[in-house]
Backbone as JSON Lines, residues from 0, in Angstrom:
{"i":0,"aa":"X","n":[68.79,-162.59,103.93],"ca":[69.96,-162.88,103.13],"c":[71.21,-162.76,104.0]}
{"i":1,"aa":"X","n":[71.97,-163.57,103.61],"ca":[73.58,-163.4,104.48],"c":[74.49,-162.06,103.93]}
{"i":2,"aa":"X","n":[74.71,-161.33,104.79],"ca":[75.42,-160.39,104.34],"c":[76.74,-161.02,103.57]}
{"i":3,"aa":"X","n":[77.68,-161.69,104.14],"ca":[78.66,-161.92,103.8],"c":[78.32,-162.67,101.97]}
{"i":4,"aa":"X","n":[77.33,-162.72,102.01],"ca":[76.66,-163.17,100.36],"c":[76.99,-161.77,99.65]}
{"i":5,"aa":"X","n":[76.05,-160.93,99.93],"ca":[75.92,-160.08,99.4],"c":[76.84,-158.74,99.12]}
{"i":6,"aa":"X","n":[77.64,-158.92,100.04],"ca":[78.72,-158.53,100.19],"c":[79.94,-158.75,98.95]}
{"i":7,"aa":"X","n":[80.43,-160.0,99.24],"ca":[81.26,-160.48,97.91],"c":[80.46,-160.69,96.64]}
{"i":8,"aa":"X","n":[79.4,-160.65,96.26],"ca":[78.22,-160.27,95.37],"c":[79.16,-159.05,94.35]}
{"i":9,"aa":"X","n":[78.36,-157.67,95.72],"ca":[78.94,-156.58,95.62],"c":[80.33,-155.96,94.68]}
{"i":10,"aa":"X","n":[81.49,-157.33,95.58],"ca":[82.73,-157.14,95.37],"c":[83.1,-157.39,94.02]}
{"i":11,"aa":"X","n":[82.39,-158.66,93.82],"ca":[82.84,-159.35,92.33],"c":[82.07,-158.52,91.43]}
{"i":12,"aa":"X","n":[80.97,-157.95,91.18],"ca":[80.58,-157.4,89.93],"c":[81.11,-155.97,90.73]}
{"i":13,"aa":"X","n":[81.42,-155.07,90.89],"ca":[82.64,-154.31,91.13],"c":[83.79,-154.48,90.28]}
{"i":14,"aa":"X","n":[84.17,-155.61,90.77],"ca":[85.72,-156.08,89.46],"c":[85.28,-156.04,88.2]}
{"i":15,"aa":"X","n":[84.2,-156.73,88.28],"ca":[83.76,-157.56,86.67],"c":[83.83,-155.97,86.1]}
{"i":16,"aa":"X","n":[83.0,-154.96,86.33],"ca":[82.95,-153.29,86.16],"c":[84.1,-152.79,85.53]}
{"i":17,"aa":"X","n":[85.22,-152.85,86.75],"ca":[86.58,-152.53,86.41],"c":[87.17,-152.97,85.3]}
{"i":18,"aa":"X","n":[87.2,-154.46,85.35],"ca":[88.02,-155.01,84.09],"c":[87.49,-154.55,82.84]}
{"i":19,"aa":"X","n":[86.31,-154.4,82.85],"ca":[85.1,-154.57,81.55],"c":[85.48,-153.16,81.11]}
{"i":20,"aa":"X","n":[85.73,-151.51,81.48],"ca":[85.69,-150.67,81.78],"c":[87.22,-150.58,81.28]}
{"i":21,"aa":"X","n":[88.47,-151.08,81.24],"ca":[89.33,-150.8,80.61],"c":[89.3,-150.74,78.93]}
{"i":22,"aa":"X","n":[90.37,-149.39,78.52],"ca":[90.28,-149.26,77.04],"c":[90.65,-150.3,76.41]}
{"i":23,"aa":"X","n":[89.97,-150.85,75.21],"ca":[90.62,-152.1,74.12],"c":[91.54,-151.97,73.49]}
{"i":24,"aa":"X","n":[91.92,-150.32,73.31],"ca":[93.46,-150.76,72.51],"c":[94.19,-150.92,73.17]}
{"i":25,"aa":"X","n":[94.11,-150.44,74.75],"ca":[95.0,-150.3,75.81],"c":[95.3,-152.06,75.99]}
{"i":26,"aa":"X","n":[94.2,-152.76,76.62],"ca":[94.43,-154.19,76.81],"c":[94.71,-154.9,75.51]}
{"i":27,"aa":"X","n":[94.53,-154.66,73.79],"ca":[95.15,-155.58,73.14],"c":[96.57,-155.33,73.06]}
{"i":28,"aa":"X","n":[96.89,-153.8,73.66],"ca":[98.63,-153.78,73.33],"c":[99.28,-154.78,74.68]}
{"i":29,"aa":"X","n":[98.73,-154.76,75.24],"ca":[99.23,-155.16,76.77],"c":[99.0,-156.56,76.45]}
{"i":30,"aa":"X","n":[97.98,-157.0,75.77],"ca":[98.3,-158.91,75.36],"c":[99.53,-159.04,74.77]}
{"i":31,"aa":"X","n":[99.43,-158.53,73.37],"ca":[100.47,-158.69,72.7],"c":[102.29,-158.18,73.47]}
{"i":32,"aa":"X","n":[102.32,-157.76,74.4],"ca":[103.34,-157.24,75.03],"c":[103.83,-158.96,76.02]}
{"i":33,"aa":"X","n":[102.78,-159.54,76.4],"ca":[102.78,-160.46,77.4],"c":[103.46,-161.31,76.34]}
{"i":34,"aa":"X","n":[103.78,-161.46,74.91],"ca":[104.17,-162.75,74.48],"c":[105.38,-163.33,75.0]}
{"i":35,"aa":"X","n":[105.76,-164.51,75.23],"ca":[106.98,-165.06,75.06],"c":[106.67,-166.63,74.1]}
{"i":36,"aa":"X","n":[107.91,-166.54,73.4],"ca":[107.81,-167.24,72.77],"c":[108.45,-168.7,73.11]}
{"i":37,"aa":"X","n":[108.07,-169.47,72.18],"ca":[108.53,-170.92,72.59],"c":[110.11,-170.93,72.32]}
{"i":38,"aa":"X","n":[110.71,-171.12,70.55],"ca":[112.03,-170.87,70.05],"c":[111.74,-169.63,69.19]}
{"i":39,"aa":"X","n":[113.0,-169.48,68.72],"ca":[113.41,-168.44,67.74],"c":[113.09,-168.34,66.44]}
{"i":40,"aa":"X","n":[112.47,-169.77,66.14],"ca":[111.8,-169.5,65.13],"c":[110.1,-168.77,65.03]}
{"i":41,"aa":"X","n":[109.74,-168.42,66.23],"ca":[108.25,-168.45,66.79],"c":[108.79,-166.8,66.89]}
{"i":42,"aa":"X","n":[109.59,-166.73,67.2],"ca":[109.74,-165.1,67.8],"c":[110.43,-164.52,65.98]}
{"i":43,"aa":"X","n":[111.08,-165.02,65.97],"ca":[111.81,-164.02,64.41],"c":[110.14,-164.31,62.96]}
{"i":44,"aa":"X","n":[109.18,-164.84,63.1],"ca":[108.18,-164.42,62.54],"c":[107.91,-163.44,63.23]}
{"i":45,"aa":"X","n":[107.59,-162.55,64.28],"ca":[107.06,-161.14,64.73],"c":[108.17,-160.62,64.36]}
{"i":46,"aa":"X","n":[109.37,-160.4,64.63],"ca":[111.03,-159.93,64.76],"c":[111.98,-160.64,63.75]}
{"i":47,"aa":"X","n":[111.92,-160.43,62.44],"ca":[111.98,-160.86,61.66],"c":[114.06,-160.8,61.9]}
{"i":48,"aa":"X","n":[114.36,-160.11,62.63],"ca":[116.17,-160.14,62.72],"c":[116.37,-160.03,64.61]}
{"i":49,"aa":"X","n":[115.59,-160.07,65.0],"ca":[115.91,-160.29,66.79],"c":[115.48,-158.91,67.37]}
{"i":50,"aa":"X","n":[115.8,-159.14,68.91],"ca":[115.35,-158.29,69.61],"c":[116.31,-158.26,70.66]}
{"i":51,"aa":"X","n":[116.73,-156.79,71.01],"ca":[117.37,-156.21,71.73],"c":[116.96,-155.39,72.72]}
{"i":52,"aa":"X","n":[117.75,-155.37,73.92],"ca":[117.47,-154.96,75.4],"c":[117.3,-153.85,75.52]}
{"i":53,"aa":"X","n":[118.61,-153.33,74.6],"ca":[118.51,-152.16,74.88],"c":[119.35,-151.03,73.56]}
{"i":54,"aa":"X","n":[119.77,-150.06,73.19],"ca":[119.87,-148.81,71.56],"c":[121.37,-149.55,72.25]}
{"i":55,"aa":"X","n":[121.96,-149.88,73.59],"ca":[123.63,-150.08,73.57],"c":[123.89,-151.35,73.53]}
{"i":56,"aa":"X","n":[123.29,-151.92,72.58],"ca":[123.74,-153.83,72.71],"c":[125.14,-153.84,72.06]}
{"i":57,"aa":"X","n":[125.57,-154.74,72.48],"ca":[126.81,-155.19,72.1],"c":[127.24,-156.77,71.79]}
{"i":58,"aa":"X","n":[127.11,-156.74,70.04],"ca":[127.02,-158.69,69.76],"c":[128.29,-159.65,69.97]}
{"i":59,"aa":"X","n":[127.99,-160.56,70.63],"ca":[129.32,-161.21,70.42],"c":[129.21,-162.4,69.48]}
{"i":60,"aa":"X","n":[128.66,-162.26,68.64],"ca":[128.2,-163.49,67.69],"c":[128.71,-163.02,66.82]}
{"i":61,"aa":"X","n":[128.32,-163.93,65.57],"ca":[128.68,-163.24,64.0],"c":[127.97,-161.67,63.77]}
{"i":62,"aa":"X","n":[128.49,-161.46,62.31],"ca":[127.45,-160.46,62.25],"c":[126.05,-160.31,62.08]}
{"i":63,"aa":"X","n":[125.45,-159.42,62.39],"ca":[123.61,-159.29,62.49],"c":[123.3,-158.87,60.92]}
{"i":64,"aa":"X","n":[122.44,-159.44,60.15],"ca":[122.39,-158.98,59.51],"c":[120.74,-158.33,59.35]}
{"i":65,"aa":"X","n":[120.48,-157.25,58.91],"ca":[119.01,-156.64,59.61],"c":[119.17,-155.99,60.3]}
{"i":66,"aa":"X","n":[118.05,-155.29,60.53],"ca":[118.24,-154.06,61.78],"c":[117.13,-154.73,63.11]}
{"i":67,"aa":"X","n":[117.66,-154.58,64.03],"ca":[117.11,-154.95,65.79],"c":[116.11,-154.2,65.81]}
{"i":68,"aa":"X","n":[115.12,-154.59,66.52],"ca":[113.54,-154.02,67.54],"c":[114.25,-153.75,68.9]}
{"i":69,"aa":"X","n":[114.3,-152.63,69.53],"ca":[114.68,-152.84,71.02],"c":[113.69,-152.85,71.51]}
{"i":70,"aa":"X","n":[113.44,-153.55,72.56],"ca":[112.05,-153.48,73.29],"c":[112.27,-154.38,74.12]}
{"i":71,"aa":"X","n":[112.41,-153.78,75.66],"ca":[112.9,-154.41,76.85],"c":[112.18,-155.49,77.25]}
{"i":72,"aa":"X","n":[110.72,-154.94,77.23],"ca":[109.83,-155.81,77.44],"c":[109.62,-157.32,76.96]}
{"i":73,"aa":"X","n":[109.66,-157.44,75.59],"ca":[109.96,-158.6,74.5],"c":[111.37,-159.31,75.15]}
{"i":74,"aa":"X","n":[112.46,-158.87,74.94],"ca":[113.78,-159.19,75.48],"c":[113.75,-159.75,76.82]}
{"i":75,"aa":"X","n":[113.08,-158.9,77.64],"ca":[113.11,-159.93,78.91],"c":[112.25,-161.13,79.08]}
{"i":76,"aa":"X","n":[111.04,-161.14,78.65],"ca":[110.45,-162.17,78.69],"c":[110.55,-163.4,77.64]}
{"i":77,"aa":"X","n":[111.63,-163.32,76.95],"ca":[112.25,-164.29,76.44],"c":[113.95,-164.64,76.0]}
{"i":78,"aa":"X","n":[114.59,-163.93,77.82],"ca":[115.88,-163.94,77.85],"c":[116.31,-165.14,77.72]}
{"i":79,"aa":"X","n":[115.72,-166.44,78.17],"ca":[116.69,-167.42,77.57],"c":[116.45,-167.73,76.53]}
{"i":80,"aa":"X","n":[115.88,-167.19,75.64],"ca":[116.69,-167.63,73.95],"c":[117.84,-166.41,73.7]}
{"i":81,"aa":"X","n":[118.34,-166.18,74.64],"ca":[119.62,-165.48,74.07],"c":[120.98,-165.97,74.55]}
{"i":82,"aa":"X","n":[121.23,-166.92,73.76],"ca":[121.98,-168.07,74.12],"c":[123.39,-167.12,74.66]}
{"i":83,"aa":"X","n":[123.59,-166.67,73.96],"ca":[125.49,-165.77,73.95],"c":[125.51,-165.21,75.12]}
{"i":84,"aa":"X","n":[124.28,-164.46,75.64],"ca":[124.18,-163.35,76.69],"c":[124.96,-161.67,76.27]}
{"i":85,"aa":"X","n":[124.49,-161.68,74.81],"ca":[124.85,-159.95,74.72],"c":[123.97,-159.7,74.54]}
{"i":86,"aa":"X","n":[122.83,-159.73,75.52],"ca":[121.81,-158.21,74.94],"c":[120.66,-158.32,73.57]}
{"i":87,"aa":"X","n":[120.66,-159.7,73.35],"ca":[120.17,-159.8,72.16],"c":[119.49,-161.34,72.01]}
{"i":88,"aa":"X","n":[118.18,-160.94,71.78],"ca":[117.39,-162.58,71.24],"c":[117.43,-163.19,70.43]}
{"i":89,"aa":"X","n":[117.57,-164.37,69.55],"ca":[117.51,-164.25,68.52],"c":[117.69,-164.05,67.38]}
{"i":90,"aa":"X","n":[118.95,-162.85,66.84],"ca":[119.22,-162.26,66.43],"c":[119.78,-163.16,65.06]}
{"i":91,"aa":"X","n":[119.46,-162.32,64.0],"ca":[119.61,-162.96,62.33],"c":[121.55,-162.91,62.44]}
{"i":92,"aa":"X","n":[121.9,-163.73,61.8],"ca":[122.82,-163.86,61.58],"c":[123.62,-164.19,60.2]}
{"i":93,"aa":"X","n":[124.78,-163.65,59.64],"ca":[125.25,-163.8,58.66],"c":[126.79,-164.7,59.33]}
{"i":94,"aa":"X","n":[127.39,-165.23,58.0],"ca":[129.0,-165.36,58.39],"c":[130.03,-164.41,58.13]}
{"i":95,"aa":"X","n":[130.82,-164.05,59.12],"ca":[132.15,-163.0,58.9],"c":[132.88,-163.6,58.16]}
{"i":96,"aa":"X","n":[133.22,-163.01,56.78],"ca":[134.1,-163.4,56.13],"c":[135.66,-163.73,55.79]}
């Protein structure tokens, strides 16, 4: 047999081990973390009033109406739907009266 066969053999069911071998709640939170969404209508079904960067956002839009998810993670991977650039995805909106 060729070593160099048996070798990367070795290597790959090794990985296959590893991956297989991680916890499931651990990897379904870590899917669901990977989302980005297409528009804002795709994201405000999970985030039903938007998502924020960070507890110190600051809106420059109308008012929010609803309370924000902060969660950096979400927020960054779908910074350009935050058209304004304060800190915020998405975000439900009312009119100032």
């Amino acid at each position: 047999m060729n070593v160099r066969k048996i070798t990367a053999a070795l290597v790959a069911g090794g990985l296959l081990v590893a991956v297989l071998a991680v916890p499931s709640g651990s990897a379904s939170a870590t899917a669901a973390d990977r989302t980005r969404y297409r528009n804002c209508a795709a994201l405000n079904v999970e985030y039903a009033d938007g998502v924020a960067k960070s507890s110190n956002w600051r809106n420059r839009g109308r008012a929010i109406s609803g309370t924000l998810v902060v969660d950096r993670g979400v927020y960054t991977r779908n910074q350009r739907l935050d058209r304004d650039r304060d800190g915020i995805v998405c975000e439900n909106t009312t009119p100032v009266g």
